[in-house]
C-alpha atoms as a printed R data frame, in Angstrom:
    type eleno elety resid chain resno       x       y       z
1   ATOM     1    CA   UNK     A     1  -0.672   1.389   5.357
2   ATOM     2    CA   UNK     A     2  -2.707   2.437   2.348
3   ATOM     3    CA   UNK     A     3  -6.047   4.679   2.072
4   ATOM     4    CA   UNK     A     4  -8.993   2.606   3.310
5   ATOM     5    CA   UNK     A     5 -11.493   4.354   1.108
6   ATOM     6    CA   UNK     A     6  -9.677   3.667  -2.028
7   ATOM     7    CA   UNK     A     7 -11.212   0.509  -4.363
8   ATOM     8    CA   UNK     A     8  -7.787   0.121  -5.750
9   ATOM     9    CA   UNK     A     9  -5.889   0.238  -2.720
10  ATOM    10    CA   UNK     A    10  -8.527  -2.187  -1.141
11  ATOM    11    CA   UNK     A    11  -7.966  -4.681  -4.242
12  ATOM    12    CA   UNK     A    12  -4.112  -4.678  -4.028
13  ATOM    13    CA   UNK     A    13  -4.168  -5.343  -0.272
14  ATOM    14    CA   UNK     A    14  -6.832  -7.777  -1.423
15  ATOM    15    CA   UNK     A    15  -4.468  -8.981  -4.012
16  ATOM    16    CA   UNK     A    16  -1.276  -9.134  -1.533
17  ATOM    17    CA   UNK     A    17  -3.485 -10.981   1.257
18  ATOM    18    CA   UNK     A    18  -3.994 -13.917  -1.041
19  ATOM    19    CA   UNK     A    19  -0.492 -14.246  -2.393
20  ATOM    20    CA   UNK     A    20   1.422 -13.872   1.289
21  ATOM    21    CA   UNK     A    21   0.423 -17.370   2.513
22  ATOM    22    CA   UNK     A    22   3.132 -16.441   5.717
23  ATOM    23    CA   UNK     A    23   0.995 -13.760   6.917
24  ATOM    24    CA   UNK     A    24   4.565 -11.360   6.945
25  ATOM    25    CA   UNK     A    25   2.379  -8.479   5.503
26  ATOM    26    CA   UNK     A    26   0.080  -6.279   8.460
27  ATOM    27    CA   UNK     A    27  -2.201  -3.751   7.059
28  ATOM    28    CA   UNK     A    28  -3.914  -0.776   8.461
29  ATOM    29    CA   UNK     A    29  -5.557   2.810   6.668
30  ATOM    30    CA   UNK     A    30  -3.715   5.574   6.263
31  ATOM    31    CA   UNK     A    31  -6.913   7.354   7.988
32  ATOM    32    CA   UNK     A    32  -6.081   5.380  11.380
33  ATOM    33    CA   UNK     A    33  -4.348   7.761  14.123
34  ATOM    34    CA   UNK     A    34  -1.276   5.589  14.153
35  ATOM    35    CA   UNK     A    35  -0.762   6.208  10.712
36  ATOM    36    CA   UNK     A    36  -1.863  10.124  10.480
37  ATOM    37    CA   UNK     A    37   1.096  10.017  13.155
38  ATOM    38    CA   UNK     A    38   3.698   8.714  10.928
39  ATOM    39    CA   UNK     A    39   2.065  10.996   8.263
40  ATOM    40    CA   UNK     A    40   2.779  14.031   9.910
41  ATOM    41    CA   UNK     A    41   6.425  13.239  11.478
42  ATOM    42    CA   UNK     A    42   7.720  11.988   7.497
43  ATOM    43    CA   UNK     A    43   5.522  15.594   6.971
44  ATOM    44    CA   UNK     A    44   3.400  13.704   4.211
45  ATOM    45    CA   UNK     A    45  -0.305  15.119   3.372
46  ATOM    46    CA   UNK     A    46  -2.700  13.384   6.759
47  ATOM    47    CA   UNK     A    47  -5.325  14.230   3.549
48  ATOM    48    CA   UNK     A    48  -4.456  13.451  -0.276
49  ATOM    49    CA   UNK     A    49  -3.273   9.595   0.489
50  ATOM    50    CA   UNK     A    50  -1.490   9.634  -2.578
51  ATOM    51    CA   UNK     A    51   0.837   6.993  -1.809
52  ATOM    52    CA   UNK     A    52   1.009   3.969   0.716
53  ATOM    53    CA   UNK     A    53   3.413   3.283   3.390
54  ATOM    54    CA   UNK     A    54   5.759   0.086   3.586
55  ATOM    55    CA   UNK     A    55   7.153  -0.120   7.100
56  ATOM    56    CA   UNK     A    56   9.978  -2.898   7.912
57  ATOM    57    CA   UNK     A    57  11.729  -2.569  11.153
58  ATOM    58    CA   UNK     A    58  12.600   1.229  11.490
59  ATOM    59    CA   UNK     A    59  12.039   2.084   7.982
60  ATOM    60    CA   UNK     A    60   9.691   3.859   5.751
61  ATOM    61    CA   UNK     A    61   9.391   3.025   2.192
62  ATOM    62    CA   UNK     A    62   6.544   4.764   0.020
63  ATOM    63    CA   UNK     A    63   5.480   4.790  -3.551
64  ATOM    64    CA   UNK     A    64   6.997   2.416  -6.386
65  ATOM    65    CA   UNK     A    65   9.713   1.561  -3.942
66  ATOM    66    CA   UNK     A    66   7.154   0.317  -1.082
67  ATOM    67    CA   UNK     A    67   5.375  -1.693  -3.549
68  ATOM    68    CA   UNK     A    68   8.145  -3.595  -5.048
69  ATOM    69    CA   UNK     A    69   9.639  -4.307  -1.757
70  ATOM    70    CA   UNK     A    70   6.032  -6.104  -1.004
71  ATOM    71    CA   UNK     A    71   5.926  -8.113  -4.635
72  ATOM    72    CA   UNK     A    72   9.274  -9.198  -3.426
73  ATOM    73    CA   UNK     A    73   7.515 -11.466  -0.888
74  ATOM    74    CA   UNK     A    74   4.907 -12.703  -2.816
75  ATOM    75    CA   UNK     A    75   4.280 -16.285  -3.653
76  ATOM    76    CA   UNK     A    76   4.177 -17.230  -7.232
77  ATOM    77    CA   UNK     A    77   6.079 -15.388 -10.049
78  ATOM    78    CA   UNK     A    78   5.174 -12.129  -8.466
79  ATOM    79    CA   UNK     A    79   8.777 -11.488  -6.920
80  ATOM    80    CA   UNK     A    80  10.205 -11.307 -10.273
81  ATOM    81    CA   UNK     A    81   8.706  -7.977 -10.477
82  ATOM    82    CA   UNK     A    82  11.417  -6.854  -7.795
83  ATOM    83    CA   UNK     A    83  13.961  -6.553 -10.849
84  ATOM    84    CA   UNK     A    84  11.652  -3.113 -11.316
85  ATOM    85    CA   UNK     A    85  14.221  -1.720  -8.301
86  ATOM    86    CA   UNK     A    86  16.717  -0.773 -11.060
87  ATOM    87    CA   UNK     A    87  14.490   1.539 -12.825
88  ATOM    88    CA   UNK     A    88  15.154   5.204 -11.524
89  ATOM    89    CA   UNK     A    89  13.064   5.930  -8.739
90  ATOM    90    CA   UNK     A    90  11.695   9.227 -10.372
91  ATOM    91    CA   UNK     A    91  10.789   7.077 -13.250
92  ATOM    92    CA   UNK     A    92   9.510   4.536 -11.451
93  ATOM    93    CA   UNK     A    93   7.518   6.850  -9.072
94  ATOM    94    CA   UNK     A    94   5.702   9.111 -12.161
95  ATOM    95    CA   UNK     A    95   4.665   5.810 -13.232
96  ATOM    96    CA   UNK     A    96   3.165   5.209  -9.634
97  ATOM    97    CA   UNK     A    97   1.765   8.963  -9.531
98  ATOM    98    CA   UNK     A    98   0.186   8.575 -13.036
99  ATOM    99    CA   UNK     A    99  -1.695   5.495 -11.120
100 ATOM   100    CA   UNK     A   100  -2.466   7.091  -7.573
101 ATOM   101    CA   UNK     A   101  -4.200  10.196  -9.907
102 ATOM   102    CA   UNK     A   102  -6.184   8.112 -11.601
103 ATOM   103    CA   UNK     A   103  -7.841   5.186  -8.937
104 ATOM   104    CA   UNK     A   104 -11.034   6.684  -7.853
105 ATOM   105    CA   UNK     A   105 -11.623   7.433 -11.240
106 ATOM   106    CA   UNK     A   106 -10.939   4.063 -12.902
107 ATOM   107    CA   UNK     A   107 -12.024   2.269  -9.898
108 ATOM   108    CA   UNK     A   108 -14.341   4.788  -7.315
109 ATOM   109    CA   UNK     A   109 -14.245   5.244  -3.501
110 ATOM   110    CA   UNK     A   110 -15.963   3.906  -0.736
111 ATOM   111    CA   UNK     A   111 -17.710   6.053   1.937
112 ATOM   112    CA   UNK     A   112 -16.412   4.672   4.978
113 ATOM   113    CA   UNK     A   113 -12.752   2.727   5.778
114 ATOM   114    CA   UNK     A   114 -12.756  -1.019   5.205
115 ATOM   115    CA   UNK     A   115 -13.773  -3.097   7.671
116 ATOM   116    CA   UNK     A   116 -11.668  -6.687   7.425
117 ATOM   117    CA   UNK     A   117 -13.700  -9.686   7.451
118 ATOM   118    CA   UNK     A   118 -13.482 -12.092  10.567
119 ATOM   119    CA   UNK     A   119 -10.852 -14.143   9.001
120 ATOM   120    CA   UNK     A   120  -8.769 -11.405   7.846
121 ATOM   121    CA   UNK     A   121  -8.988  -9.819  10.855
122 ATOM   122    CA   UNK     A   122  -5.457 -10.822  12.270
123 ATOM   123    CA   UNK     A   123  -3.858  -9.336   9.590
124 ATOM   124    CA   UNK     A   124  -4.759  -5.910  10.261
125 ATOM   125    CA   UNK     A   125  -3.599  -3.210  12.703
């Protein structure tokens, strides 16, 4: 789950879409009632998306930790990035916040949620 508004968040799930030829990745906003939902019961801001959600099975990853676990999947080199896991995951994670402070700014916001195109479609919630 990531924020729908966000041009960075849109790129990476832009970015993960092309390299997860399986389809094993679903994605949905973060501004989506299901989501708010989860928001408010792992009592995480439903306003200031500052992170994305990772959800396998019945559990929650968020942050550095969520994204790793998806590189992990990738096709290509990309899972090689996994071996991030052993950095500290306060380091890890003020490298992540440094990033989530900055995305509108480096690469603006959309007015409205993304809308998935028709082939895309079955790969969002």
């Amino acid at each position: 789950m990531f924020d729908g508004v966000c041009n960075w968040c849109n790129a990476w799930v832009n970015f993960a879409i092309g390299r997860d030829p399986h389809g094993r990745f679903k994605f949905g906003t973060l501004q989506s009632e299901q989501a708010q939902q989860i928001l408010k019961d792992l009592q995480l801001s439903t306003e200031d998306f500052a992170t994305f959600l990772l959800l396998e099975q019945t559990r929650v990853f968020t942050k550095s930790t969520a994204a790793l676990r998806v590189v992990r999947h990738l096709s290509g080199f990309w899972p090689l990035l996994y071996i991030g896991i052993v950095i500290p995951r306060p380091i890890r994670d003020g490298f992540y916040d440094y990033i989530a402070r900055r995305r509108h700014k480096w690469m603006g916001k959309a007015d409205t949620c993304r809308i998935p195109s028709p082939d895309q479609r079955e790969r969002f919630v």
